[in-house]
PDB file of N, H, CA, C and O in Angstrom:
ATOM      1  N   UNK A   1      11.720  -0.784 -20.380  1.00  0.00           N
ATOM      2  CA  UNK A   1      11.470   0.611 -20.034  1.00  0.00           C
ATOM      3  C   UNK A   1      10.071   0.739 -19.446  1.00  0.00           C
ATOM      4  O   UNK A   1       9.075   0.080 -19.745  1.00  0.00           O
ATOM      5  N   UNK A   2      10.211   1.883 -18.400  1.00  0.00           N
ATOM      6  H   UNK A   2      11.020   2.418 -18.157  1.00  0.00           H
ATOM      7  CA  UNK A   2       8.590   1.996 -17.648  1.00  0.00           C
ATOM      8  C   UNK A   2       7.899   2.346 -18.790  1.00  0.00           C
ATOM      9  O   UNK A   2       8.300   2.798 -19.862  1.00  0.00           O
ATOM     10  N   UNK A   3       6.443   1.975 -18.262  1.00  0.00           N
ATOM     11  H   UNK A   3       6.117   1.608 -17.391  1.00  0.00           H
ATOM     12  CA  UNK A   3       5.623   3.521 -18.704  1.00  0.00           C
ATOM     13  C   UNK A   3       5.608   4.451 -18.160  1.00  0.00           C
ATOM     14  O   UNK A   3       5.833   4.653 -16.966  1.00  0.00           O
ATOM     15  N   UNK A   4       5.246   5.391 -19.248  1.00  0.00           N
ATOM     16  H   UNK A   4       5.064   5.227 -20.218  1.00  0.00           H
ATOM     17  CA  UNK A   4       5.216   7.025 -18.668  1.00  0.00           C
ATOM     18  C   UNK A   4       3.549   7.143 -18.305  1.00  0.00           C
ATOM     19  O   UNK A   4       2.642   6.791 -19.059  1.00  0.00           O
ATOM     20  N   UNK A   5       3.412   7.678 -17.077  1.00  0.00           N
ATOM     21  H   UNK A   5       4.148   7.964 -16.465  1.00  0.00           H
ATOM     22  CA  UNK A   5       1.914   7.766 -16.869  1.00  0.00           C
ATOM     23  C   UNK A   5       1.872   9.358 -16.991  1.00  0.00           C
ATOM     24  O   UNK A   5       2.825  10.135 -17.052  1.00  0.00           O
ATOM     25  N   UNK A   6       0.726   9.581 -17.008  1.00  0.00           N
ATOM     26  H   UNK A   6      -0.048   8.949 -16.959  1.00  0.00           H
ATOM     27  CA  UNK A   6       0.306  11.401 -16.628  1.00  0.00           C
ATOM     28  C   UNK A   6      -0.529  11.283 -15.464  1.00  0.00           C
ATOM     29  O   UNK A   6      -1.034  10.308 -14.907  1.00  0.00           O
ATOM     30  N   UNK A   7      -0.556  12.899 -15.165  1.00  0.00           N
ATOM     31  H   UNK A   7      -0.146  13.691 -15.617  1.00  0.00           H
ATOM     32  CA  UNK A   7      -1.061  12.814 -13.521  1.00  0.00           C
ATOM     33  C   UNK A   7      -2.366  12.714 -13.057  1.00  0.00           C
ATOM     34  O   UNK A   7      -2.653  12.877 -11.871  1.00  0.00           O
ATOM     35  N   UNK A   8      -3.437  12.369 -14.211  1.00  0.00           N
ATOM     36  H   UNK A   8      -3.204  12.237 -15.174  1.00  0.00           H
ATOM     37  CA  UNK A   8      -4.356  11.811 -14.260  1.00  0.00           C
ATOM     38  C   UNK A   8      -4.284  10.419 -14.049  1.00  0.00           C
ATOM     39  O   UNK A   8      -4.853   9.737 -13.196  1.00  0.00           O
ATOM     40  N   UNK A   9      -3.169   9.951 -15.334  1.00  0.00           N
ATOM     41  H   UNK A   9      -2.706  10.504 -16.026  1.00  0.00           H
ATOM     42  CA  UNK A   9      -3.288   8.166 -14.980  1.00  0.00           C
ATOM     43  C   UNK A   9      -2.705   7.723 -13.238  1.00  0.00           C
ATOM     44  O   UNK A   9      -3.333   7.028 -12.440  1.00  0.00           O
ATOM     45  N   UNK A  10      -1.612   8.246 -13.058  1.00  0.00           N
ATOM     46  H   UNK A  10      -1.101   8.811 -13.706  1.00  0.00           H
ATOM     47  CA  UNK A  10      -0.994   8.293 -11.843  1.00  0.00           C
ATOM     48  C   UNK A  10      -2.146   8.295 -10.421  1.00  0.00           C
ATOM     49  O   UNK A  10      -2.220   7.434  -9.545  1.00  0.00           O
ATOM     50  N   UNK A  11      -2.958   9.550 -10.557  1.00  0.00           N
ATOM     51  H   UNK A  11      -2.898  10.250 -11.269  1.00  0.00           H
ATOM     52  CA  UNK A  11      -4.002   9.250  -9.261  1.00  0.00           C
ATOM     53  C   UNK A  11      -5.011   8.558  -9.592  1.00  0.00           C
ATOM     54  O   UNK A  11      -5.965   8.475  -8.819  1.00  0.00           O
ATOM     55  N   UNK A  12      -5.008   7.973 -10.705  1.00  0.00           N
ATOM     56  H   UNK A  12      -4.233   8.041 -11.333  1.00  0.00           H
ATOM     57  CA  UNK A  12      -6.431   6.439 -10.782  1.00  0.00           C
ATOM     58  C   UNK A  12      -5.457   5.479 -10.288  1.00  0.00           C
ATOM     59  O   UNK A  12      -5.785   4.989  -9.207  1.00  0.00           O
ATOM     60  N   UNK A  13      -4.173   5.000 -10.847  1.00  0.00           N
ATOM     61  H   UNK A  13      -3.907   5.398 -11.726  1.00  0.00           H
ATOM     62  CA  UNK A  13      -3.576   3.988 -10.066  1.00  0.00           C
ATOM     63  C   UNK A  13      -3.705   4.050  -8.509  1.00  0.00           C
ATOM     64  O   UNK A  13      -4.287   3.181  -7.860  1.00  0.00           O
ATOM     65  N   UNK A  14      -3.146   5.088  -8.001  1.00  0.00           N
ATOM     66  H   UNK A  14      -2.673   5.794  -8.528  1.00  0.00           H
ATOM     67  CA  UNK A  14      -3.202   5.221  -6.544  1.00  0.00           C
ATOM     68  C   UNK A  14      -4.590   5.641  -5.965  1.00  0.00           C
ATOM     69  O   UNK A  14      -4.636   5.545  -4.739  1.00  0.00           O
ATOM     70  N   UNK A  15      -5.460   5.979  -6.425  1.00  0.00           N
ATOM     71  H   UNK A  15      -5.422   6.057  -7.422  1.00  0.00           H
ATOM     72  CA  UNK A  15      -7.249   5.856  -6.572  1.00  0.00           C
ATOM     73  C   UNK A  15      -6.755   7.077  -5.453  1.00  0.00           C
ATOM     74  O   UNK A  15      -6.635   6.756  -4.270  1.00  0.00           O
ATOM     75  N   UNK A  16      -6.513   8.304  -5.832  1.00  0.00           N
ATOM     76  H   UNK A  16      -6.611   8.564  -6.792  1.00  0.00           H
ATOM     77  CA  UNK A  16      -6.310   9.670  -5.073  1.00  0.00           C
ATOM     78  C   UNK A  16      -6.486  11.088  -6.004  1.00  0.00           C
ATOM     79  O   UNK A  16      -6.219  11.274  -7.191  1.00  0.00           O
ATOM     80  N   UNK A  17      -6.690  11.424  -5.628  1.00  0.00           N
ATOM     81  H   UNK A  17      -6.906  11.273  -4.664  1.00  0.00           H
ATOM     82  CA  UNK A  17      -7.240  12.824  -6.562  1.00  0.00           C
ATOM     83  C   UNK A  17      -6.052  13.522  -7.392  1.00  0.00           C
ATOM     84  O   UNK A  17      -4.972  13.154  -6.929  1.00  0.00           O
ATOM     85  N   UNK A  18      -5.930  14.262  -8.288  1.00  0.00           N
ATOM     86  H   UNK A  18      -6.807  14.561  -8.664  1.00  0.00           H
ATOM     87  CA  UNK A  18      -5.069  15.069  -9.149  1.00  0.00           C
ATOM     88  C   UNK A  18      -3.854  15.518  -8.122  1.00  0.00           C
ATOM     89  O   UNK A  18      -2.639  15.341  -8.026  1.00  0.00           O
ATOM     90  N   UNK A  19      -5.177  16.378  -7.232  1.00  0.00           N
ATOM     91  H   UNK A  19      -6.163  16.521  -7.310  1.00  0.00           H
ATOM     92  CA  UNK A  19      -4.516  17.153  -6.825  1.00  0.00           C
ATOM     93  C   UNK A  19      -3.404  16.541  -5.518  1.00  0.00           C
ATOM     94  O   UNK A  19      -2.399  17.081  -5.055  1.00  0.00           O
ATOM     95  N   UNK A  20      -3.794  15.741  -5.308  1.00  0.00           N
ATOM     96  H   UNK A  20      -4.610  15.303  -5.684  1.00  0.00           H
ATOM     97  CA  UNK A  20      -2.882  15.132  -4.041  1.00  0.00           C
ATOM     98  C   UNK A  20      -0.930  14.725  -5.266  1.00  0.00           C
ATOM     99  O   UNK A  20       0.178  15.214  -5.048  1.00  0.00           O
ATOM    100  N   UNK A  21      -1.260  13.907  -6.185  1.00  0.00           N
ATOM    101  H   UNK A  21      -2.161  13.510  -6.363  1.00  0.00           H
ATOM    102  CA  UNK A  21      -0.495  13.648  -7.064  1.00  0.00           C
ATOM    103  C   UNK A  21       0.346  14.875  -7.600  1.00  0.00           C
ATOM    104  O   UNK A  21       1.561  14.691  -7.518  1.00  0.00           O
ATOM    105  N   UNK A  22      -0.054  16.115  -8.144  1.00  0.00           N
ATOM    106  H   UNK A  22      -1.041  16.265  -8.211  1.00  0.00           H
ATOM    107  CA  UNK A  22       0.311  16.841  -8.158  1.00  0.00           C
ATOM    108  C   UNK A  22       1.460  17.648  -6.929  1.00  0.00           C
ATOM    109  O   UNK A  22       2.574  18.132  -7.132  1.00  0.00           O
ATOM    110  N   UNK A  23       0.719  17.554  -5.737  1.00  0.00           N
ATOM    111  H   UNK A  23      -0.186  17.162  -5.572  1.00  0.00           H
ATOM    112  CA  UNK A  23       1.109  17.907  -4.115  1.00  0.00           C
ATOM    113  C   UNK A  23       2.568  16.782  -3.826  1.00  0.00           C
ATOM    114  O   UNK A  23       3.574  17.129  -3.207  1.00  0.00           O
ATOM    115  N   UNK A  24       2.390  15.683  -4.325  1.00  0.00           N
ATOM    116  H   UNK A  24       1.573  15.401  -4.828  1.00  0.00           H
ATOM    117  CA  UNK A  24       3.606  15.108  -4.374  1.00  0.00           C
ATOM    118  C   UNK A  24       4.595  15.383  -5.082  1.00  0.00           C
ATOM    119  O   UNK A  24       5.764  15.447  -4.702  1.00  0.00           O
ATOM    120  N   UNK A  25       4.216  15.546  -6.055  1.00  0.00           N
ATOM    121  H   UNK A  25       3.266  15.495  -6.363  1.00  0.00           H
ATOM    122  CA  UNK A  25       5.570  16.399  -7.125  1.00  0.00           C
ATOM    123  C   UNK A  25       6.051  17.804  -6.953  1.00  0.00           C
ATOM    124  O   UNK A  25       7.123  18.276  -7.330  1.00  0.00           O
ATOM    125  N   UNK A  26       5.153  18.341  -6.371  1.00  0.00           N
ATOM    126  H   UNK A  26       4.282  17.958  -6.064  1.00  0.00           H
ATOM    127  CA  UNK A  26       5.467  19.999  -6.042  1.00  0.00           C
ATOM    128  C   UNK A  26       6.871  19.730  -4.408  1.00  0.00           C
ATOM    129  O   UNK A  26       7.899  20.157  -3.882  1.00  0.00           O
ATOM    130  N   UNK A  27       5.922  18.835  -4.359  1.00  0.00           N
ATOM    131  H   UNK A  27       5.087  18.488  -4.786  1.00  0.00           H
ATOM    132  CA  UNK A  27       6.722  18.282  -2.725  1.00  0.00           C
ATOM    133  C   UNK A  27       8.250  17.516  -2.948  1.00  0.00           C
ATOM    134  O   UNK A  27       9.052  17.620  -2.020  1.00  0.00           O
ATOM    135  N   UNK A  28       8.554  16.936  -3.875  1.00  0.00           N
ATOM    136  H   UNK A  28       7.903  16.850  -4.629  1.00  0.00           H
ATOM    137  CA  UNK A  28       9.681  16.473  -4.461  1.00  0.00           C
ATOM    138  C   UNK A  28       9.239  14.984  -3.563  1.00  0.00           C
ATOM    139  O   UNK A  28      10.155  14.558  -2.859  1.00  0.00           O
ATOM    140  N   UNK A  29       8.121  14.295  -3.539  1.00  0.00           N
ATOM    141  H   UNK A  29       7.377  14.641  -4.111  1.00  0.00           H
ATOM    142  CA  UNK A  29       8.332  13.152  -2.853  1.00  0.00           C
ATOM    143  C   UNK A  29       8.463  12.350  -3.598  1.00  0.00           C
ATOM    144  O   UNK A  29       8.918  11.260  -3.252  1.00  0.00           O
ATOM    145  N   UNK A  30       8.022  12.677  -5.197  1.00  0.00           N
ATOM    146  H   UNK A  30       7.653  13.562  -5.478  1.00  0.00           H
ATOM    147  CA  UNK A  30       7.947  10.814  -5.877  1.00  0.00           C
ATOM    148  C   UNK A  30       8.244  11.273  -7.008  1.00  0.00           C
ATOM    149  O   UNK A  30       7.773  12.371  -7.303  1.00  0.00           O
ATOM    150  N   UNK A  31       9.043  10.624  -7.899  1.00  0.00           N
ATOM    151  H   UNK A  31       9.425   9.731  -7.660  1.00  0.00           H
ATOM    152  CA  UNK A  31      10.225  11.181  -8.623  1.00  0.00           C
ATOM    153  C   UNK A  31       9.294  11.392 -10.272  1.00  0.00           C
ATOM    154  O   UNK A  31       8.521  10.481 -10.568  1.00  0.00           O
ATOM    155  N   UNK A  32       9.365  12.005 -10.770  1.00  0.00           N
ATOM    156  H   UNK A  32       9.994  12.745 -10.529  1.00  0.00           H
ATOM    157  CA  UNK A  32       8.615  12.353 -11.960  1.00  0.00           C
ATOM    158  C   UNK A  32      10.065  13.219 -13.261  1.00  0.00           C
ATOM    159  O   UNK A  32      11.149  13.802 -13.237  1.00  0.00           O
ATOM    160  N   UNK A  33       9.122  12.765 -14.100  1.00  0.00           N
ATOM    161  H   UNK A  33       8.242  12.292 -14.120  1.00  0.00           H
ATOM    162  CA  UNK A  33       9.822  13.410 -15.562  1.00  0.00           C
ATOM    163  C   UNK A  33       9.641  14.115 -16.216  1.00  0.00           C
ATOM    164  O   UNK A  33       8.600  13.919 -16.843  1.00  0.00           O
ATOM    165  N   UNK A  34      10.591  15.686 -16.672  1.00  0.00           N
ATOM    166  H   UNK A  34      11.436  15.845 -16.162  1.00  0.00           H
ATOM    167  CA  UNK A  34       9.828  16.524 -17.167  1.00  0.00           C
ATOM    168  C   UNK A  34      10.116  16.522 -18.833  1.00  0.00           C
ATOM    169  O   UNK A  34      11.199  16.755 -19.369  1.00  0.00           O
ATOM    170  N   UNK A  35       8.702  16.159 -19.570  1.00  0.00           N
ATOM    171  H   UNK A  35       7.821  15.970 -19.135  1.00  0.00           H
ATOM    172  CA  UNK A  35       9.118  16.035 -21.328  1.00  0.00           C
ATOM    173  C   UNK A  35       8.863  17.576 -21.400  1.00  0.00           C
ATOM    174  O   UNK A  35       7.655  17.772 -21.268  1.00  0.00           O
ATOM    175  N   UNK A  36       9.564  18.749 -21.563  1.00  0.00           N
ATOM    176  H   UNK A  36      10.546  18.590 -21.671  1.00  0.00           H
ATOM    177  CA  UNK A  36       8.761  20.180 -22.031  1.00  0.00           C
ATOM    178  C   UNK A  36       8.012  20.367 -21.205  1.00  0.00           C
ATOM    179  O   UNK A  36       8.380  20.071 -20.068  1.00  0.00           O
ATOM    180  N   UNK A  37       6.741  20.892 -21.377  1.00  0.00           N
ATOM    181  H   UNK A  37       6.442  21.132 -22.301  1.00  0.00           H
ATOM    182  CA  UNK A  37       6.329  21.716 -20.223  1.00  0.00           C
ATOM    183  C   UNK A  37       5.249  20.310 -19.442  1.00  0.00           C
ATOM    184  O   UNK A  37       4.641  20.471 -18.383  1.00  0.00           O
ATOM    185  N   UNK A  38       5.231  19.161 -20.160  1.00  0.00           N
ATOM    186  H   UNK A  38       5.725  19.030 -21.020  1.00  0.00           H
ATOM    187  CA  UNK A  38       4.845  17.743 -19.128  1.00  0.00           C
ATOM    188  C   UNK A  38       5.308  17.368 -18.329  1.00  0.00           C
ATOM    189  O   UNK A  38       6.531  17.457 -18.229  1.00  0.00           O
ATOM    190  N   UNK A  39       4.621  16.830 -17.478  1.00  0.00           N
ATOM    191  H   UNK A  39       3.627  16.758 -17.559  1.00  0.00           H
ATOM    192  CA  UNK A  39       4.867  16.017 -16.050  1.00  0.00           C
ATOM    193  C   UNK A  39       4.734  14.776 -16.621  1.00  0.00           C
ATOM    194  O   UNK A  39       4.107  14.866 -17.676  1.00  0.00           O
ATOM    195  N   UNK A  40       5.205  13.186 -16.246  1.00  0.00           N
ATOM    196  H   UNK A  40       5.715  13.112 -15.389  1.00  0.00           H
ATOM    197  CA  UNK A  40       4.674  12.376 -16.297  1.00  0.00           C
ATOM    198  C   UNK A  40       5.752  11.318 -15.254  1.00  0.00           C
ATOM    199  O   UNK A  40       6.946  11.442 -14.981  1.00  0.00           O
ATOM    200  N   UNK A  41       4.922  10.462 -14.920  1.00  0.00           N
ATOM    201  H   UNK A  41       3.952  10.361 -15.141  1.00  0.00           H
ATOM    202  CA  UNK A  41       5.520   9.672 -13.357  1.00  0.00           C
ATOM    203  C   UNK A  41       5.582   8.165 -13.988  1.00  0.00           C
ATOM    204  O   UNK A  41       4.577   7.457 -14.039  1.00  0.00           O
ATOM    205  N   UNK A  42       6.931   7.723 -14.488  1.00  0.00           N
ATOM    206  H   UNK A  42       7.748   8.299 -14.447  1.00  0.00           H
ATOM    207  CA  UNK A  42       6.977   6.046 -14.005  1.00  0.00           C
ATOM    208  C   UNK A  42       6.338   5.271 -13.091  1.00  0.00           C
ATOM    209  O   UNK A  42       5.990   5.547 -11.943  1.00  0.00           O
ATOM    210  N   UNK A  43       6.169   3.826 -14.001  1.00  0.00           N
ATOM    211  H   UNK A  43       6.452   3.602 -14.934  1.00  0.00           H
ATOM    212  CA  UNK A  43       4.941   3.086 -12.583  1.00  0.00           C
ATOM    213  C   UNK A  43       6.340   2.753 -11.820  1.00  0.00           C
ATOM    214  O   UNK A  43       5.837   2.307 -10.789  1.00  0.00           O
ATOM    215  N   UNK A  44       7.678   2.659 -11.611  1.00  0.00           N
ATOM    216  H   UNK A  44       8.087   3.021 -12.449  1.00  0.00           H
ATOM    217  CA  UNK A  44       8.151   2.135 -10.881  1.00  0.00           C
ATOM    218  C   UNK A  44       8.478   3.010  -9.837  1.00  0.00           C
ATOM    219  O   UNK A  44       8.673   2.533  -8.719  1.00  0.00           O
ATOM    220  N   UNK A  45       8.595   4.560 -10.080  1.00  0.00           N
ATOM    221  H   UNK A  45       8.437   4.948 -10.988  1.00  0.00           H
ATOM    222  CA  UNK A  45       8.208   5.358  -9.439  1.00  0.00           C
ATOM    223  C   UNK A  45       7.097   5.421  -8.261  1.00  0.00           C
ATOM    224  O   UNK A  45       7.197   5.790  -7.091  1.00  0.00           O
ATOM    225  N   UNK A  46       5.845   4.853  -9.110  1.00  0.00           N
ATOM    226  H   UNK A  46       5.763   4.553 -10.061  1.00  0.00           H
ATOM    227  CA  UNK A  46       5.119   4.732  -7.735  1.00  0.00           C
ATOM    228  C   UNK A  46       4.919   3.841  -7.266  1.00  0.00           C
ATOM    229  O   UNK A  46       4.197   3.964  -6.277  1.00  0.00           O
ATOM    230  N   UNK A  47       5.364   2.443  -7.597  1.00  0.00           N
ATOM    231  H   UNK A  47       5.951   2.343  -8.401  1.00  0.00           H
ATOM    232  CA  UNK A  47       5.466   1.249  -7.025  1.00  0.00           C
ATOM    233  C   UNK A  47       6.551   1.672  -5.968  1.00  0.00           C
ATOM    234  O   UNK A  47       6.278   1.040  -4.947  1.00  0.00           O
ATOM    235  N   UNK A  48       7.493   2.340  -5.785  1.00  0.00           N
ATOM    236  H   UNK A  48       7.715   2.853  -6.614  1.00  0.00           H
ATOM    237  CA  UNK A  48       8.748   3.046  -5.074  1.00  0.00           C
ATOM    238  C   UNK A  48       7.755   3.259  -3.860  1.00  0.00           C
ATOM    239  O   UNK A  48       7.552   2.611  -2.833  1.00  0.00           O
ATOM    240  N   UNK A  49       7.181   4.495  -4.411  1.00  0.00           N
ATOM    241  H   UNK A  49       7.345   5.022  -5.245  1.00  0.00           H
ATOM    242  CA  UNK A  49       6.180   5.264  -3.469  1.00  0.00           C
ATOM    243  C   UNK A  49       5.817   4.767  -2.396  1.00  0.00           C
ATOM    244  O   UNK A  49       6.368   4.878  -1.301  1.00  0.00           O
ATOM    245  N   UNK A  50       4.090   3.723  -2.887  1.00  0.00           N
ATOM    246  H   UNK A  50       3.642   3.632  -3.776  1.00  0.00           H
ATOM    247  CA  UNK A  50       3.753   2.715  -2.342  1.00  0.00           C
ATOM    248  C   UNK A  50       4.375   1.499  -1.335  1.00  0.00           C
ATOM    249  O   UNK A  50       3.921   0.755  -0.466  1.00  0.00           O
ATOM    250  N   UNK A  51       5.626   1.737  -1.947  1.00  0.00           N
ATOM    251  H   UNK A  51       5.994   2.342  -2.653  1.00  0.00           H
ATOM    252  CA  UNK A  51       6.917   0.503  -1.174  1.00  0.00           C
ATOM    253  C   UNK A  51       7.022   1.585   0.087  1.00  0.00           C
ATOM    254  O   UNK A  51       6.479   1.281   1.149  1.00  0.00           O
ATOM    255  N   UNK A  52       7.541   2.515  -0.007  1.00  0.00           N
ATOM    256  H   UNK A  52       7.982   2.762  -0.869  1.00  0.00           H
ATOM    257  CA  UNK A  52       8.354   3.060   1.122  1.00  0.00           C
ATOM    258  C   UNK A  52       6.884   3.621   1.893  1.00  0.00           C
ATOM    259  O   UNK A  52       7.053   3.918   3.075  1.00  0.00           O
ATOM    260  N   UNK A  53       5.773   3.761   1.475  1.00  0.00           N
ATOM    261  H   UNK A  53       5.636   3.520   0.514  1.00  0.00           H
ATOM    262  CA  UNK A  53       4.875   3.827   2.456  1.00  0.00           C
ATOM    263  C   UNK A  53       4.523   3.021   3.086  1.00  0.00           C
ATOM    264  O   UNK A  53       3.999   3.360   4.147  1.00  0.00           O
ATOM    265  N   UNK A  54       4.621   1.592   2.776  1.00  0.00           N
ATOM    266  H   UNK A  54       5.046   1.317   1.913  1.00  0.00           H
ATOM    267  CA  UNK A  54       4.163   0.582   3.170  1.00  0.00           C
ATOM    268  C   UNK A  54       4.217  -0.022   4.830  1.00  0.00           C
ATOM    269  O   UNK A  54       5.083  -0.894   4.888  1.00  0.00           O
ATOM    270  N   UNK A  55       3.682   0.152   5.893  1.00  0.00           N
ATOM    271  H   UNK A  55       2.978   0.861   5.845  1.00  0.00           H
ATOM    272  CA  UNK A  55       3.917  -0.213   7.060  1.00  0.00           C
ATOM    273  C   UNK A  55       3.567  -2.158   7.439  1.00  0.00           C
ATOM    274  O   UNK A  55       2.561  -2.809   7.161  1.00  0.00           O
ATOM    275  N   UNK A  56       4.449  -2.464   7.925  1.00  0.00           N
ATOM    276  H   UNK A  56       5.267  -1.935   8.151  1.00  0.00           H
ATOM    277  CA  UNK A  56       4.531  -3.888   8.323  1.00  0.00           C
ATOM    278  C   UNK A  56       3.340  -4.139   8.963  1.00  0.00           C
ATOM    279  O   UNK A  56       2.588  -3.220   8.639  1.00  0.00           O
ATOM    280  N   UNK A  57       2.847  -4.796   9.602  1.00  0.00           N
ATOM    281  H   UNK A  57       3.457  -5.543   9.865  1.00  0.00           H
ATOM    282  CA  UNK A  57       1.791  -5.590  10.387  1.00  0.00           C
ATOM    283  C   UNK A  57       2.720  -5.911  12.023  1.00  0.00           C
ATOM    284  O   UNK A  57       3.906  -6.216  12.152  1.00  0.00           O
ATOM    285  N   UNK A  58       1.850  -5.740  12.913  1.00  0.00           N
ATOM    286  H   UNK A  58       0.887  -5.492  12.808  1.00  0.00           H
ATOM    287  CA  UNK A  58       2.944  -6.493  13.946  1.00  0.00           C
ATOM    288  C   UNK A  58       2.586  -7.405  14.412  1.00  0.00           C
ATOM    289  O   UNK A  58       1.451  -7.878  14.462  1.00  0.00           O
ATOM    290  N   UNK A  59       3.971  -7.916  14.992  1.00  0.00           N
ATOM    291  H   UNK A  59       4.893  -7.532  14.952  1.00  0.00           H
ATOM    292  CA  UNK A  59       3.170 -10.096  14.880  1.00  0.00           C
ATOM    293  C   UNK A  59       2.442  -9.614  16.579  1.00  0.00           C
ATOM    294  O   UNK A  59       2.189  -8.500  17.039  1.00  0.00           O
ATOM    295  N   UNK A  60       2.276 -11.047  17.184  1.00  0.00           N
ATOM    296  H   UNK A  60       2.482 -11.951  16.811  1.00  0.00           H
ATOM    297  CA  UNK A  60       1.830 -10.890  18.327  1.00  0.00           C
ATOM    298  C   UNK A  60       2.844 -10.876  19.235  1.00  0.00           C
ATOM    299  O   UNK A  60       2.446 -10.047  20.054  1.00  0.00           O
ATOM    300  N   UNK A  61       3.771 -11.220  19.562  1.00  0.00           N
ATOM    301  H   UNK A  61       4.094 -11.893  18.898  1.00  0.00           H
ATOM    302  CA  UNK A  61       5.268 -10.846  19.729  1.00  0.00           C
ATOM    303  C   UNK A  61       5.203  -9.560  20.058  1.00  0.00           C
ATOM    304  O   UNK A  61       5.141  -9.229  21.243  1.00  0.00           O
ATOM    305  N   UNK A  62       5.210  -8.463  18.836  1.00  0.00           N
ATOM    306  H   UNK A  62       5.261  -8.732  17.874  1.00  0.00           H
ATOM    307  CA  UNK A  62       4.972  -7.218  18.986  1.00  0.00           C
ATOM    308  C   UNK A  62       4.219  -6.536  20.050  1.00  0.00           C
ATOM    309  O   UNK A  62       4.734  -5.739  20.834  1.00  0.00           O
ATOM    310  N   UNK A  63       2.876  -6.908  20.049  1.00  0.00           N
ATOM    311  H   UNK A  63       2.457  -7.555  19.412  1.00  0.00           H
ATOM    312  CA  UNK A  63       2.012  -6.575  20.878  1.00  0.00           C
ATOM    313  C   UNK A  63       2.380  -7.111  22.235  1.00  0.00           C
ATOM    314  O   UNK A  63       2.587  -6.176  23.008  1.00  0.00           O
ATOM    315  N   UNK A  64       2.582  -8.649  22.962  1.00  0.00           N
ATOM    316  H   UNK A  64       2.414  -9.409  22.334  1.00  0.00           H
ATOM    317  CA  UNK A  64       3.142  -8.254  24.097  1.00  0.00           C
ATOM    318  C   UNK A  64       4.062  -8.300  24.691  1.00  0.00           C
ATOM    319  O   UNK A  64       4.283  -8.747  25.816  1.00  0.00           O
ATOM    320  N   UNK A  65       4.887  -7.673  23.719  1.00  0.00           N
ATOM    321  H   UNK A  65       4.708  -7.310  22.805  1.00  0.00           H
ATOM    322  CA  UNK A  65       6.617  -7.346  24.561  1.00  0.00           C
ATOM    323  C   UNK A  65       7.684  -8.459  24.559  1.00  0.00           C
ATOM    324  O   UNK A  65       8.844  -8.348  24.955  1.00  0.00           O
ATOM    325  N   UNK A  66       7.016  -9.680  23.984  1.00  0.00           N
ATOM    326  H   UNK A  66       6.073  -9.770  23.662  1.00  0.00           H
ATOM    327  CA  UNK A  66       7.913 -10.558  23.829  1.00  0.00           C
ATOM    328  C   UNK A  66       8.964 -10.828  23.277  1.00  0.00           C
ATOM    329  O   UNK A  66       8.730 -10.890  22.070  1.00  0.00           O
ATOM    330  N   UNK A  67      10.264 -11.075  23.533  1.00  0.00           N
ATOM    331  H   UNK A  67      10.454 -11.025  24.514  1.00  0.00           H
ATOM    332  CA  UNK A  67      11.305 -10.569  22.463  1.00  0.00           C
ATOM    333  C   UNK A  67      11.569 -12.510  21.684  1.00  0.00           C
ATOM    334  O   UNK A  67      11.700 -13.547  22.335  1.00  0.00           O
ATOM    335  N   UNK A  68      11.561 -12.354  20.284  1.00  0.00           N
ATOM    336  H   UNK A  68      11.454 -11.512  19.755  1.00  0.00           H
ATOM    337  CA  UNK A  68      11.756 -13.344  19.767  1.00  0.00           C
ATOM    338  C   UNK A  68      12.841 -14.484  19.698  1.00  0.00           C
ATOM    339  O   UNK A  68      12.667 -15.458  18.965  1.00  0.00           O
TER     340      UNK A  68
END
């Protein structure tokens, strides 16, 4: 089972402010749990996050048009 983080622990992992963390959950972008009137966000949740933000690198290929 994850841990349960709070939205304090949540924006030190992602080294981003409350309020951005918060702005994601209001936003329905990154999936959180409600215990009663708590918020708290699984790390796999934001390992999720982090994943689907994640942009590739492009080879050099990429850059000039070369098809592989």
């Amino acid at each position: 089972m994850d841990q349960l983080l709070t939205v304090q622990e949540a924006a030190d992992v992602l080294h981003t402010s409350v309020r951005f963390v918060r702005r994601l959950i209001s936003q329905r972008r990154i999936e959180f749990v409600k215990i009663g009137r708590h918020v708290r966000i699984r790390e796999s949740a934001l390992v999720a996050f982090v994943g689907a933000g994640t942009v590739a690198p492009l080879s050099s290929d990429d850059i000039t048009g070369r098809a592989a």
